[in-house]
C-alpha positions as CSV (number, residue, x, y, z in Angstrom):
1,X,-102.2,-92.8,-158.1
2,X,-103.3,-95.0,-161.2
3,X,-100.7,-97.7,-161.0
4,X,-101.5,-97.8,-156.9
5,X,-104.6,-98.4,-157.5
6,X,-104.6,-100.8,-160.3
7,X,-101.8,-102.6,-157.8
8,X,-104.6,-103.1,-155.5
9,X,-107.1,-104.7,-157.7
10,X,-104.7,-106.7,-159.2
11,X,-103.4,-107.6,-156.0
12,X,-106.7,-108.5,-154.5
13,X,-108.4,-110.4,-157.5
14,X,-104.9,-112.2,-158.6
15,X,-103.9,-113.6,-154.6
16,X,-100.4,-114.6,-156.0
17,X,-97.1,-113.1,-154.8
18,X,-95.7,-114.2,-158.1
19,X,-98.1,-112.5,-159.7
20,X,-98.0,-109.4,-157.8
21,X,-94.1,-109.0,-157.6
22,X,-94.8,-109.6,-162.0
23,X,-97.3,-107.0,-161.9
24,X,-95.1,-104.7,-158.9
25,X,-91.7,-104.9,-160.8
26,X,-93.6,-103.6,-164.6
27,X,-95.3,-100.6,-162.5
28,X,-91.5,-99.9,-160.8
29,X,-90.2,-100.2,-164.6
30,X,-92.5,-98.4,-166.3
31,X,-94.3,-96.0,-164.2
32,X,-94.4,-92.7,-165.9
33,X,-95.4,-94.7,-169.3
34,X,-98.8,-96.3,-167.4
35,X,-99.6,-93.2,-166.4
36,X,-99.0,-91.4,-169.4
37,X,-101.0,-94.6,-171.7
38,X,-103.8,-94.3,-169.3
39,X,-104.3,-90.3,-169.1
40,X,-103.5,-90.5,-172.8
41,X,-106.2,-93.0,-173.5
42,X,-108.9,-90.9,-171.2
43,X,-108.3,-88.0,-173.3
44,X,-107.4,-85.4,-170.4
């Protein structure tokens, strides 16, 4: 849910393909870690 979101503000504030296939492929890599980073960092 994170990443999709982030995706989408990335995606709408950075209007590059390049950018957003960048930003797509390191979600697809790394998806778990994100999420774990972010609801690491939030403390839940």
């Amino acid at each position: 849910m994170s990443s999709s979101a982030a995706q989408i503000y990335y995606s709408d504030k950075y209007e590059d393909e390049e950018y957003e296939y960048r930003w797509s492929c390191y979600a697809a890599k790394r998806p778990s870690s994100f999420g774990s980073k972010k609801s690491s960092d939030v403390g839940e």
